[in-house]
C-alpha positions in Angstrom: 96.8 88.2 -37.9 94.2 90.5 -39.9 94.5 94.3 -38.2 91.0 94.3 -39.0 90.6 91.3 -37.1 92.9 92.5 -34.2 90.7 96.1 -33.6 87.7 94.2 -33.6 89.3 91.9 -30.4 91.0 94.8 -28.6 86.8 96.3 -28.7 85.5 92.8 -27.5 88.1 91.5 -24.8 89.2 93.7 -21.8 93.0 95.1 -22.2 94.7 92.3 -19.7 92.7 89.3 -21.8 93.7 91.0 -25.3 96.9 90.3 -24.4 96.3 86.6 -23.1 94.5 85.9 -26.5 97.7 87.5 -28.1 100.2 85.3 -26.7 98.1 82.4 -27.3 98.8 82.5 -30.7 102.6 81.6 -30.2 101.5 78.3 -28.5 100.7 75.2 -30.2 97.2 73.8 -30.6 96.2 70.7 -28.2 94.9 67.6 -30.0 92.1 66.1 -28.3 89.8 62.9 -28.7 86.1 62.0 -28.1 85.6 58.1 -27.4 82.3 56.6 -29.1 80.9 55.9 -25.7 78.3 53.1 -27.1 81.5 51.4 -28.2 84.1 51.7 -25.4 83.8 53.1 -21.9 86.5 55.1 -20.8 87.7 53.4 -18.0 88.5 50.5 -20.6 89.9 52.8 -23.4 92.3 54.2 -20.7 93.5 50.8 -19.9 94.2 49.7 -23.7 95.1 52.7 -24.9 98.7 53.0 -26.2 98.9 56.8 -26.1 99.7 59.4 -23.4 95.8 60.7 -22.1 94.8 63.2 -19.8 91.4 64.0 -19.3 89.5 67.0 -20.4 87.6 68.2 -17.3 84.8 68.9 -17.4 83.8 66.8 -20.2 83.6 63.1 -19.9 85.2 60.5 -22.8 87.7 63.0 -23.7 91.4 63.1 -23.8 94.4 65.5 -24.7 96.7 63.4 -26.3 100.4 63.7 -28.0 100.1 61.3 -30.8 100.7 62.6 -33.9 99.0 60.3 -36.6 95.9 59.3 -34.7 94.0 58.8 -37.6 96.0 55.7 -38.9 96.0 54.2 -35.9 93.9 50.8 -36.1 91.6 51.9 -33.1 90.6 54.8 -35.0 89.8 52.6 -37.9 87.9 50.3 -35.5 85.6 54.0 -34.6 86.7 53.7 -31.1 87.3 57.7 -31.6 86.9 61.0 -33.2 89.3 62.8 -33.5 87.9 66.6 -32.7 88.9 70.0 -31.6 88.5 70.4 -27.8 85.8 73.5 -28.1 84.1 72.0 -30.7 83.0 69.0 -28.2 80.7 71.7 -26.4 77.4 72.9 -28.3 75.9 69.1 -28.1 76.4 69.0 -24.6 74.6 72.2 -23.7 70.7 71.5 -23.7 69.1 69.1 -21.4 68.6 66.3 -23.6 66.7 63.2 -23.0 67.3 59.8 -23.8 64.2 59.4 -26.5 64.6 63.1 -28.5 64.5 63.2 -32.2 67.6 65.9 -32.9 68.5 67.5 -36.4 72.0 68.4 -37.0 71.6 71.3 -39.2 75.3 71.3 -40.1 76.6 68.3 -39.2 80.0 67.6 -41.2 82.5 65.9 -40.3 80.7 64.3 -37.8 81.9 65.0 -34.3 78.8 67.1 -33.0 76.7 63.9 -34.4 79.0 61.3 -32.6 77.9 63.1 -29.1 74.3 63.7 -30.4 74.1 60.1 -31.4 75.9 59.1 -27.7 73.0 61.0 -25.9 69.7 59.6 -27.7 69.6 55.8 -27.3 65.8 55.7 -27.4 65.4 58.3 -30.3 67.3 59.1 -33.4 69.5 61.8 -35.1 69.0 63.4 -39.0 72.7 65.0 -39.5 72.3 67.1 -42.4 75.1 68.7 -44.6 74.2 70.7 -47.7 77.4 70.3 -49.6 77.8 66.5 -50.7 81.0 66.2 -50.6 81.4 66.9 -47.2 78.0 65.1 -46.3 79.7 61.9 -47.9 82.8 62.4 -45.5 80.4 63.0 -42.6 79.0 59.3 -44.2 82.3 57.5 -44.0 82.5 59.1 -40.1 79.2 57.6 -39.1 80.3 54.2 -40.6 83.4 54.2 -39.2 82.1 55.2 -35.7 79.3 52.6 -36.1 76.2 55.2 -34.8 73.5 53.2 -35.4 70.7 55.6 -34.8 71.7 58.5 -37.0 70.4 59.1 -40.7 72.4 61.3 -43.2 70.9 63.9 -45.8 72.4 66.4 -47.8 69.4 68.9 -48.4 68.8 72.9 -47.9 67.4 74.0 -44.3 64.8 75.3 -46.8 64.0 71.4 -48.4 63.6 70.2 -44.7 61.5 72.6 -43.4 59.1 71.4 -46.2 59.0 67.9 -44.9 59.1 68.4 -40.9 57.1 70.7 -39.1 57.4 70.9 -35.3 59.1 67.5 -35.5 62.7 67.2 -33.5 63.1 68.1 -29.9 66.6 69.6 -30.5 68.2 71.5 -33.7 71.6 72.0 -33.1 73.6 74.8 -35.6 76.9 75.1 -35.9 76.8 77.8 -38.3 79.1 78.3 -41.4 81.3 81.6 -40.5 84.2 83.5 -40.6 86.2 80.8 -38.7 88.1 83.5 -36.5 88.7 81.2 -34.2 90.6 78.9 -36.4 93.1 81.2 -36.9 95.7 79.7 -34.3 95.4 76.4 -36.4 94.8 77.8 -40.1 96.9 79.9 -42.2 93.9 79.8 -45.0 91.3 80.8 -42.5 93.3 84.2 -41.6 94.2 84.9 -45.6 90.3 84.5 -46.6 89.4 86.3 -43.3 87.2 89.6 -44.5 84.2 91.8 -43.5 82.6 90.8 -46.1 82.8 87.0 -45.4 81.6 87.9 -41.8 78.7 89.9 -43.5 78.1 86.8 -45.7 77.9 83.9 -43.1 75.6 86.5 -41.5 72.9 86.0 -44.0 73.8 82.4 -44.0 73.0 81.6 -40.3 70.2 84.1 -40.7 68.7 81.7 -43.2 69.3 78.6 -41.0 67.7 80.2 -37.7 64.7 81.1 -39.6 64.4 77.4 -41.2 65.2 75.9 -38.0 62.4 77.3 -35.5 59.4 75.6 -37.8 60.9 72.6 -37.4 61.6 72.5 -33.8 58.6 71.4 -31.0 57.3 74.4 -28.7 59.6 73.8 -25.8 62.2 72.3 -27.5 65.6 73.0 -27.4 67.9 75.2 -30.7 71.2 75.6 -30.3 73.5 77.9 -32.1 77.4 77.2 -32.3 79.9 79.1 -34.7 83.7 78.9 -34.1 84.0 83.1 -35.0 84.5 85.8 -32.1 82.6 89.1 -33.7 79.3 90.4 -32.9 77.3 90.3 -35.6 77.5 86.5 -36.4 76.8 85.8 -32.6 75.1 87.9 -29.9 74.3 90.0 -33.0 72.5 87.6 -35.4 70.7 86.2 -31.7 69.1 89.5 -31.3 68.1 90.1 -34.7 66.3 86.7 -34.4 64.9 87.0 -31.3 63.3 89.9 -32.6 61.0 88.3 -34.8 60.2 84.8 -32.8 59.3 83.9 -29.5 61.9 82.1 -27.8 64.0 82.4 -24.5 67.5 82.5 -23.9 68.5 79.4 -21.6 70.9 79.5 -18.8 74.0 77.1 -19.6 75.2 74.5 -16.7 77.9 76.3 -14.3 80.2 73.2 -15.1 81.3 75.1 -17.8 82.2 78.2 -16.6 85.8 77.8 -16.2 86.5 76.9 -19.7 84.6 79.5 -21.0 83.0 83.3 -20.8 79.9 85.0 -21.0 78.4 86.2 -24.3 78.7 89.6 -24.9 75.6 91.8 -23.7 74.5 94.2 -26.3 71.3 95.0 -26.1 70.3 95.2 -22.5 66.2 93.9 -23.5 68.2 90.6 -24.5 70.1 88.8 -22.3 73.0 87.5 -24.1 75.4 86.9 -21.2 73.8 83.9 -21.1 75.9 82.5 -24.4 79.0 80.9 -23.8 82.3 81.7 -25.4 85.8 79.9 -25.9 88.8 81.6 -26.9 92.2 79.8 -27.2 93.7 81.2 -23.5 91.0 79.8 -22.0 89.8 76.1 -23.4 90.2 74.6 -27.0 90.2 77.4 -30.4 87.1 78.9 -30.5 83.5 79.1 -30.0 80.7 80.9 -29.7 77.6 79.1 -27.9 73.8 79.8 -26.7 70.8 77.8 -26.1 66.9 79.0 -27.4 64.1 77.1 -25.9 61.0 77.5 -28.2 57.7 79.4 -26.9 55.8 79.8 -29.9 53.5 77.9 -31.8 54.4 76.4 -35.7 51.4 74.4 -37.6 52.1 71.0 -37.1 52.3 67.8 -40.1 52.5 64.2 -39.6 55.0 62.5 -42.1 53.9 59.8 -44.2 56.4 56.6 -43.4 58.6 55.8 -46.3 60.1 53.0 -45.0 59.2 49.4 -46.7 58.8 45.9 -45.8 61.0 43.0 -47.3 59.0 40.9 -49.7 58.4 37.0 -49.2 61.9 36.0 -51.4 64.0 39.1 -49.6 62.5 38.0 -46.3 63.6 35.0 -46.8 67.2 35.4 -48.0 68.0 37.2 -45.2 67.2 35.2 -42.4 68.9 32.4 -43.7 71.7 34.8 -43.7 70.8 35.6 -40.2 70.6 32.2 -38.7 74.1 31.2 -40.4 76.1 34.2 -39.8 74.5 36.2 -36.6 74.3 35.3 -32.5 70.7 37.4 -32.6 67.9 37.3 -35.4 65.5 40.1 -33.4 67.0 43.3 -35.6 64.4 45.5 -37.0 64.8 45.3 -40.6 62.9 47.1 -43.1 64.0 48.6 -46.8 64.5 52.0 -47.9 64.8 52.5 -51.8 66.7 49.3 -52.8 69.2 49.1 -49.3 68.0 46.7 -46.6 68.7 48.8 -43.5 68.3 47.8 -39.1 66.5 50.7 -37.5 67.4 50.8 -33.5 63.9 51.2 -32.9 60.5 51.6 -34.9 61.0 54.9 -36.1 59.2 56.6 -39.5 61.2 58.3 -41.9 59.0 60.7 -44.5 60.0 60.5 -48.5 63.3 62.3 -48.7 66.6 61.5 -50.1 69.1 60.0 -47.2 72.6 59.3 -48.3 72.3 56.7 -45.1 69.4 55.4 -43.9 70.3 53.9 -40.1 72.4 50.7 -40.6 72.8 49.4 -44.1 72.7 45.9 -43.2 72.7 45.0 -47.1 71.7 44.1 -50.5 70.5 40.8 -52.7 72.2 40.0 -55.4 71.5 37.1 -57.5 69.3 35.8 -54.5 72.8 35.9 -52.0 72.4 38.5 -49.2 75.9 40.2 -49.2 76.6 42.3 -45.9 78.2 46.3 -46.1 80.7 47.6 -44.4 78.4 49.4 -42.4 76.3 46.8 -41.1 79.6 45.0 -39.4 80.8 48.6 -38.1 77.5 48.3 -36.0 76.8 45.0 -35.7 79.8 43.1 -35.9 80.1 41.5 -32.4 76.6 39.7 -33.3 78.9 37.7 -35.9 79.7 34.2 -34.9 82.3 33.8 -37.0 85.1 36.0 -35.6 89.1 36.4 -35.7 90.0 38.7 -33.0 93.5 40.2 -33.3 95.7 41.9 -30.4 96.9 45.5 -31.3 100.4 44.8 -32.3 99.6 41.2 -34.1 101.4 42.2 -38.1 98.3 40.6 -39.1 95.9 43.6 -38.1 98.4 46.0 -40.7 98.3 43.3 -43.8 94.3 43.6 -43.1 94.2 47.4 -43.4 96.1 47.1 -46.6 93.7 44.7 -48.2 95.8 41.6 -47.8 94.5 38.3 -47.4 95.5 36.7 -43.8 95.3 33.0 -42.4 93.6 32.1 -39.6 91.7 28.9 -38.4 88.5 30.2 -38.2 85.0 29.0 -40.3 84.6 29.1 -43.7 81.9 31.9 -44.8 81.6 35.4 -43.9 83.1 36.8 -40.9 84.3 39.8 -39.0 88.0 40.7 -37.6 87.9 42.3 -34.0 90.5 44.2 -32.6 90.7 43.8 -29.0 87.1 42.8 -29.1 86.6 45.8 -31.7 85.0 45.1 -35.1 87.3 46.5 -37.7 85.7 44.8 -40.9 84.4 42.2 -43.0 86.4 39.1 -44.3 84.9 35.6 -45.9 86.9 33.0 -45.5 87.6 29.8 -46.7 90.0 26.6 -46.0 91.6 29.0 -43.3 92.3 32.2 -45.9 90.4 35.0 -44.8 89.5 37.5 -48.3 89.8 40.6 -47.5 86.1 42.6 -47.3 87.7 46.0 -45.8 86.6 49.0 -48.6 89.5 49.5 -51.0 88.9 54.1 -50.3 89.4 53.1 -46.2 92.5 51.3 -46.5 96.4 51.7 -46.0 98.4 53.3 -48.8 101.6 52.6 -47.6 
């Protein structure tokens, strides 16, 4: 560990927790899962599942487990879980949220803080939102997998969106870019590129995004601020310094989590910082630093102009005779954005902005055939009538994640494979031989 690193903990911690956080550095990390409750409830996933679980109290659709490669496993690849660090499951569940809110996820790659977003808003919607595209396009393939079906995905500056919404979402959650001291148990390269410098740098990065944020968010509405660091000046610190210059008020967190966790740090005694939450590897998970900000002061207000477009008479028609040939239920909402046919959960307007992921990309036309995406089936798929549902274990399930074609006596067209009820991808079949529809970057190597 960084001596730096270690001065700044002996400061923070009293003498007997120090040495706690010491030795918890010769133990091994915990792997942990998060179910996608709209997919499977956890009384069924703990009947199926094949691994060791034991439940992570006091959160709900969480499990410790042993298993080593979880993310080949074909339930993963049917999104019935994320795989996610057990701290990192916290910050979403923190503000009262309501079924209906509109929530931005400032910094939402990979995807797990979405997932429980997503799990909590029914009735509304989420924006995830990562800057760098190459992690936005990872955060992408999550959302697909996991089939959320009321999440879009941008990769634009806290600066861009500020531009388009004002007083808009109900919830902002940031999980702030930063030193990443509490990584340390689990990454060599997050101790070597440790510095005061860097902590000093992800400063002025959060900075930037609690300043962007507070526009954006409805008076009374809910921001929450995660990083996975330890020292003061990204946390209680940057808090302060923000609180300083807008009006909003620190919110107590739920008691439920007081025994995985300890207070904030109180600093300055006109802010009451205590109120933040903090993990630290002795006591739950890796690390993480958590507080809640509930909005008191007025921003101007913008409606957004709908983007969204209708299907024209020919598009219309392709894809309801798509519908009544292929689907159970013809009542999605379906609407176009650029030149993707997407389902929207609910009527919902989305202003002019560039989305890697609009919803549920149900689709395109080509040459007057409507051909279905990956994505749509991930979300959709039990609405297929055409169905080959597999039994973890059946060879068949493995030849499919490779590619392969497979046999089975099912009807010729376009159709989805189910595992254990699951939908794990597309197929078309014909004569009994099922082509394989699953995307060539998703599929077994080996």
């Amino acid at each position: 560990m960084p001596e730096q690193f270690l001065e700044q903990m002996r400061k923070i911690l009293k003498k007997e927790d120090y040495e706690k956080l010491l030795q918890s550095y010769l133990e091994k990390p915990k792997k942990s899962i998060r179910l996608q409750k709209d997919k499977i409830k956890p009384f069924l996933f703990e009947c199926m599942s094949p691994f060791e679980l034991e439940k992570i109290v006091p959160l709900d659709a969480s499990y410790y487990v042993r298993e080593e490669k979880l993310g080949n496993h074909p339930y993963h690849h049917a999104g019935l879980f994320y795989i996610q660090e057990p701290s990192a499951m916290l910050p979403p569940l923190l503000a009262p949220i309501k079924s209906d809110f509109k929530i931005l996820d400032l910094c939402a790659a990979p995807g797990g803080k979405t997932l429980s977003l997503s799990n909590q808003v029914p009735d509304g919607f989420v924006l995830a939102n990562e800057i760098n595209y190459n992690r936005a396009k990872k955060l992408l393939s999550n959302v697909e997998r996991l089939g959320l079906k009321n999440v879009c995905i941008s990769s634009m500056s806290s600066n861009a969106l500020k531009e388009t919404y004002h007083e808009y979402f109900d919830v902002i959650l940031i999980d702030a870019p930063c030193s990443g001291e509490g990584m340390f148990r689990k990454d060599e390269i997050a101790r070597k590129e440790w510095s005061q410098e860097k902590i000093e740098e992800m400063k002025r990065i959060g900075k930037v995004l609690l300043e962007d944020s507070a526009s954006m968010l409805k008076k009374d509405g809910y921001l929450i601020y995660s990083t996975c660091t330890f020292n003061l000046l990204e946390n209680e610190c940057q808090i302060i310094e923000f609180l300083k210059n807008h009006i909003f008020e620190i919110v107590d967190i739920s008691p439920q989590f007081d025994k995985i966790t300890c207070p904030g740090i109180q600093v300055d005694f006109s802010y009451f910082t205590n109120k933040a939450k903090r993990c630290y590897p002795y006591l739950y998970g890796e690390g993480q630093f958590m507080i809640v900000l509930q909005k008191k002061e007025e921003s101007a207000y913008r409606n957004i102009t709908n983007h969204l477009q209708e299907l024209n008479q020919l598009e219309r028609k392709i894809v309801e005779e798509f519908l009544r040939e292929n689907m159970k239920r013809h009542d999605y909402i379906i609407k176009k954005y650029q030149n993707n046919i997407v389902i929207l959960p609910k009527l919902i307007e989305i202003p002019k902005m560039t989305l890697l992921s609009c919803f549920v990309k149900m689709g395109e036309i080509e040459k007057e055939r409507f051909i279905p995406h990956h994505q749509f089936v991930k979300a959709y798929g039990n609405d297929f009538k055409n169905c080959c549902d597999l039994q973890l274990g059946d060879k068949k399930i493995i030849s499919y994640l490779r590619g392969e074609e497979i046999e089975a006596e099912v009807q010729d067209g376009y159709g989805v494979i189910l595992i254990n009820g699951y939908p794990l991808g597309l197929f078309k079949s014909k004569n009994g031989k099922l082509k394989n529809h699953y995307p060539k970057g998703l599929r077994y190597q080996n």
